[in-house]
C-alpha positions in Angstrom: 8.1 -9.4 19.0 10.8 -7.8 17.1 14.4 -9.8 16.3 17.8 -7.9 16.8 18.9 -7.4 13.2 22.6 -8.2 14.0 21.6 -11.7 14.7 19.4 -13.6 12.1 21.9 -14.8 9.6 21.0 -14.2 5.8 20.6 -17.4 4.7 17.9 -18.0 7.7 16.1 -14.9 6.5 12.4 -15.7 4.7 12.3 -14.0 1.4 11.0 -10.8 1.3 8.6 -9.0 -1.0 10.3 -5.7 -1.9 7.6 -2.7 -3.8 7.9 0.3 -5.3 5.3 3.2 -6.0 4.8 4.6 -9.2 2.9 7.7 -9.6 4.0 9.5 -13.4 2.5 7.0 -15.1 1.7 9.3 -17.5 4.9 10.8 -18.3 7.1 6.5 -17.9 5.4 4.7 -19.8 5.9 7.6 -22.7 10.0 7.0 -22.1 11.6 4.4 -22.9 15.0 5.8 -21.3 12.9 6.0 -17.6 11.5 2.9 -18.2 15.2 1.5 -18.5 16.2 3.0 -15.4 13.0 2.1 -13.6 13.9 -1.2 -14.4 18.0 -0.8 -13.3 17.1 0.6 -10.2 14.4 -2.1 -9.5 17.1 -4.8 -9.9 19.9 -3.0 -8.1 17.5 -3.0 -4.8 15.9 -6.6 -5.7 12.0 -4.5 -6.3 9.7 -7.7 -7.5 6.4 -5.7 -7.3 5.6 -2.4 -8.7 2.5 0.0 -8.0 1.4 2.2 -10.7 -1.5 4.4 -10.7 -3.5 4.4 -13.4 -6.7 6.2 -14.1 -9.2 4.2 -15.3 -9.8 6.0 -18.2 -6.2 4.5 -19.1 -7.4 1.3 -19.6 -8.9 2.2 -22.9 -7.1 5.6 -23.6 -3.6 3.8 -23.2 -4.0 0.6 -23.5 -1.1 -0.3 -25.7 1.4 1.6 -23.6 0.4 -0.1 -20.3 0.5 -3.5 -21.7 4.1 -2.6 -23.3 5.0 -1.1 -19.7 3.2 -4.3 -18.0 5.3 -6.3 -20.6 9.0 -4.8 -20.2 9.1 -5.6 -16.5 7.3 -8.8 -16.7 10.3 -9.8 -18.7 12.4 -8.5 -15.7 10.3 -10.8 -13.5 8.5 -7.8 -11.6 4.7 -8.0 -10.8 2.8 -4.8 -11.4 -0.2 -4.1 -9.8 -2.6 -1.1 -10.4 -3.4 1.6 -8.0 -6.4 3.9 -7.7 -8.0 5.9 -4.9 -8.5 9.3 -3.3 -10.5 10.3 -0.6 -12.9 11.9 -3.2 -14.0 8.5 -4.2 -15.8 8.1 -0.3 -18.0 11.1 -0.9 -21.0 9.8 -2.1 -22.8 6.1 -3.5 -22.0 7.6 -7.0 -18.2 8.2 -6.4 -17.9 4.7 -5.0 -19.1 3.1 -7.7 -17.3 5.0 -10.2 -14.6 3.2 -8.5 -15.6 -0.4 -9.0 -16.5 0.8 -12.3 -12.2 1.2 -12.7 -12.0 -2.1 -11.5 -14.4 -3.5 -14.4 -12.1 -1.4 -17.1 -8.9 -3.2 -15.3 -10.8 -6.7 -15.5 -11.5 -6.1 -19.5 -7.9 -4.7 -19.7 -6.5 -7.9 -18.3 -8.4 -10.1 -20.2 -7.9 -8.5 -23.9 -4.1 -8.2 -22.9 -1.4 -11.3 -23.4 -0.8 -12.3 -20.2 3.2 -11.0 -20.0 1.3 -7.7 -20.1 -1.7 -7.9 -17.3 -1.6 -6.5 -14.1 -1.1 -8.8 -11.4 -3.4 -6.8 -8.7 -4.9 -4.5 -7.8 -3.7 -1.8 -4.7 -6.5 0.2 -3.3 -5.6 3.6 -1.7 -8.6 4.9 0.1 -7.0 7.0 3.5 -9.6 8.8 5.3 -8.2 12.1 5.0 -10.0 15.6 5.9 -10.9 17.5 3.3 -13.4 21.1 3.3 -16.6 20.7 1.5 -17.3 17.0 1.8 -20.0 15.0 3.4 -18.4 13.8 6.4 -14.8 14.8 7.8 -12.2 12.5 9.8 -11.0 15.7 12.2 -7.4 15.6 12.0 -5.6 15.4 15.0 -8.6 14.7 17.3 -8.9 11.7 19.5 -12.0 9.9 19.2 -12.6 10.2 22.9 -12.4 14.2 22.2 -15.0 13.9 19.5 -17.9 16.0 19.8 -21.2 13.9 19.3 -21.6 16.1 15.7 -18.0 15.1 15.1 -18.4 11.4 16.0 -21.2 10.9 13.7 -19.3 12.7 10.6 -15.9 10.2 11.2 -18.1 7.0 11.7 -20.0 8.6 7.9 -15.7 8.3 6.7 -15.1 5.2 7.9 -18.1 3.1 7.4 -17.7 4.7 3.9 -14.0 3.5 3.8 -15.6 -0.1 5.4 -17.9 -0.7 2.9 -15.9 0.5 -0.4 -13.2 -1.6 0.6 -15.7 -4.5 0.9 -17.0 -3.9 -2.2 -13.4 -3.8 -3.7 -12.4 -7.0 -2.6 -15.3 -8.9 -3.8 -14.7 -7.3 -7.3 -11.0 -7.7 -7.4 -11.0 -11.3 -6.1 -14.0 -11.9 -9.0 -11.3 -10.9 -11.4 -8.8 -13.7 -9.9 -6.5 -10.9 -8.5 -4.8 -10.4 -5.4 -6.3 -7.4 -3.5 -3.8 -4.9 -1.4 -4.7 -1.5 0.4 -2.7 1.4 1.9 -3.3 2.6 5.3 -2.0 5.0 7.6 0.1 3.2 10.6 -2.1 5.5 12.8 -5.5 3.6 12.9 -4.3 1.3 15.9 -3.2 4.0 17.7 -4.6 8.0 16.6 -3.9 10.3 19.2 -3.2 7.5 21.8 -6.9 5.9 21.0 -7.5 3.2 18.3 -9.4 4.8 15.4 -13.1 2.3 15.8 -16.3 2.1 14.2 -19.1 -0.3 16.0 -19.3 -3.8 14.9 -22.5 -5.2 14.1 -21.4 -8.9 15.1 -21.8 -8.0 18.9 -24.6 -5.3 20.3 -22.3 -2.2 21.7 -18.8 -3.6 20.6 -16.5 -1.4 18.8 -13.4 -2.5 17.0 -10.3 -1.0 15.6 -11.3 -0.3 11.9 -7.6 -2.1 10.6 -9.4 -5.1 12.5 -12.0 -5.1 10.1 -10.2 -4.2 7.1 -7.4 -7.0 7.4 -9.9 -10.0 6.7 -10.9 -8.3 3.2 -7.5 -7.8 2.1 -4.7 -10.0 0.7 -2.0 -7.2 1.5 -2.2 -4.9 3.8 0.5 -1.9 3.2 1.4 0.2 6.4 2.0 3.7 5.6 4.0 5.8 7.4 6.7 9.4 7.1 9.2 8.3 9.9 12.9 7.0 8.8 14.3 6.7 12.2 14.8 2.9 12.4 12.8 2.4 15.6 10.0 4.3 15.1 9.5 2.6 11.0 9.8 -1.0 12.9 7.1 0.0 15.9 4.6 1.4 13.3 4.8 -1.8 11.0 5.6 -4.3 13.7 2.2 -3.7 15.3 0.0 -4.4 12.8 2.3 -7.5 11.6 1.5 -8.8 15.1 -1.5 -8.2 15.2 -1.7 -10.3 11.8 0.1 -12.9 12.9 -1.8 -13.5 16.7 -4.9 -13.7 14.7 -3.4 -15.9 12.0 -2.3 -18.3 14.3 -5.8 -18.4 15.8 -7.0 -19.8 12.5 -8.1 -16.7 11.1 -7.7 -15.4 7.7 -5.1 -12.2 7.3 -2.9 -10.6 5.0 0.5 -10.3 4.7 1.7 -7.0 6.3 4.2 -4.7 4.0 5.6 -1.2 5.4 6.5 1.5 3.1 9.7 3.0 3.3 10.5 6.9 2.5 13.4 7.2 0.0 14.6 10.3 0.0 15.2 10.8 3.5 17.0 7.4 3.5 19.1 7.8 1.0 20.6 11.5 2.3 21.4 14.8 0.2 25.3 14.4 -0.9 25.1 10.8 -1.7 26.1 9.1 -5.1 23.5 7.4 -7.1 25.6 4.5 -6.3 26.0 5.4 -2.8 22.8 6.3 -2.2 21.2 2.7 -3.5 23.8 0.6 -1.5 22.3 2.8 1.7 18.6 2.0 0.4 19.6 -1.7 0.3 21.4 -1.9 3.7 18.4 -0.2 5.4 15.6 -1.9 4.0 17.9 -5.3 4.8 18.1 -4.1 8.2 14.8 -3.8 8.7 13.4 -6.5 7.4 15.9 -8.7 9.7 14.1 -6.4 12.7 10.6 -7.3 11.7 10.9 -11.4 10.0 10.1 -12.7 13.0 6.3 -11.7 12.6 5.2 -14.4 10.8 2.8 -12.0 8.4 5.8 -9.7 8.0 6.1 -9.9 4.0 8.6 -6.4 3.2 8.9 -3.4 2.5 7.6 -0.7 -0.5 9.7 2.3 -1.4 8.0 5.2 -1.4 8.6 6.6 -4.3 10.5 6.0 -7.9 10.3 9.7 -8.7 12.3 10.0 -5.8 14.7 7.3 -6.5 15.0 8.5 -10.1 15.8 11.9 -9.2 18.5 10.5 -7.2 19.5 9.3 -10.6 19.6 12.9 -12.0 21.2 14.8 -9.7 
């Protein structure tokens, strides 16, 4: 259940985890200048974790400018976490293991790095997405009581692809003494008025919600959504988070539950830099006081710093 956010008083409040997605990695950790502001902008809205992409190739190829990036904000007390994913990595056996094979090149990053400059995690973002030309497809916009039988079979391909990566994924990343986080769409407990399932093999003909099954895997589970309208970002986030939580307090193992949170549309067009973070930081305040009283409810991630930073340019 959801609190008012006008009652909780601050000093009640649990402390949050607040993110931040990075995706020119490329092009940041080549400036020093958008490093600095990175790092301003990070402090003014109280951002402890960061989420960078990063190629696996990177981990050789630019080794020394990640760990100096890994390094700068360290000293700012900010975790950074590496991202990879792409539905192109749930094509085929070979794709899939391409991807643990990233996680290998961030393990032997981390460990020939000082460790101001390792990654803290590792952030998985594998979304089921449709796509022409590959071996199964989701069908966008299709509940699965709508599916044809051909069009059953090639979702179930997706997501027991999705299932078993992710598995995969968490055994590797938890190896490597990480924590382990993934990015879903808020839509799997509820796609087209239907929860998006796959059948579980624990229980002849049961089916379960596919979050169900991703949640025990995962040390964070980030809830992905494009909707700014305060009520709609607290139902998509609070219903996960209580789902979390009921199973949680039946003794089971789950993840804290972060929501991402759209800049740009938060922030407004004819806003000040200035202005424009102090609105960022009410709102995000604001919802986390709607959504503390989930128990698994951990914060919120801004989506994204190239957003933000252009907020900074304009």
């Amino acid at each position: 259940m959801m609190s008012d956010a006008s009652d909780p008083d601050d000093s009640a409040r649990r402390a949050m985890r607040r993110g931040m997605w990075v995706w020119n990695t490329a092009t940041i950790i080549e400036d020093t200048a958008q490093i600095d502001r990175l790092i301003l902008c990070a402090s003014a809205i109280d951002v402890n974790d960061i989420y960078l992409y990063v190629v696996p190739a990177w981990y050789d190829g630019k080794n020394s400018k990640l760990a100096a990036f890994n390094s700068r904000l360290h000293a700012h007390s900010i975790q950074v976490w590496a991202v990879d994913g792409g539905p192109a990595y749930l094509d085929t056996l070979a794709a899939g293991d391409a991807f643990i094979a990233g996680l290998r090149s961030l393990g032997e990053f981390n460990d020939r790095s000082e460790p101001c400059a390792r990654f803290h995690g590792f952030q998985a973002d594998l979304q089921p997405e449709d796509s022409a030309g590959r071996t199964g497809c989701f069908h966008k916009r299709v509940a699965e009581s709508r599916l044809t039988q051909q069009q059953h079979i090639e979702r179930t391909m997706v997501l027991q692809k999705l299932l078993n990566l992710l598995t995969r994924t968490s055994n590797m990343v938890h190896s490597l003494d990480m924590p382990f986080a993934v990015a879903m769409p808020f839509w799997l407990q509820d796609y087209e008025g239907e929860p998006v399932t796959v059948a579980y093999t624990g229980k002849h003909g049961t089916r379960m919600c596919v979050m169900e099954l991703i949640m025990p895997v995962v040390d964070e589970y980030l809830v992905l959504n494009h909707k700014t309208e305060f009520a709609n970002v607290a139902k998509f986030i609070s219903a996960p988070a209580e789902y979390a939580s009921d199973m949680a307090g039946s003794g089971q193992r789950m993840p804290h539950v972060l929501g991402s949170f759209p800049v740009t549309d938060s922030a407004g067009q004819k806003e000040s830099h200035r202005e424009a973070i102090v609105k960022i930081t009410k709102d995000i305040s604001s919802l986390e006081a709607m959504l503390q009283l989930c128990p698994t409810f951990a914060g919120l991630a801004l989506h994204d710093w190239e957003a933000l930073d252009k907020l900074s340019n304009d």
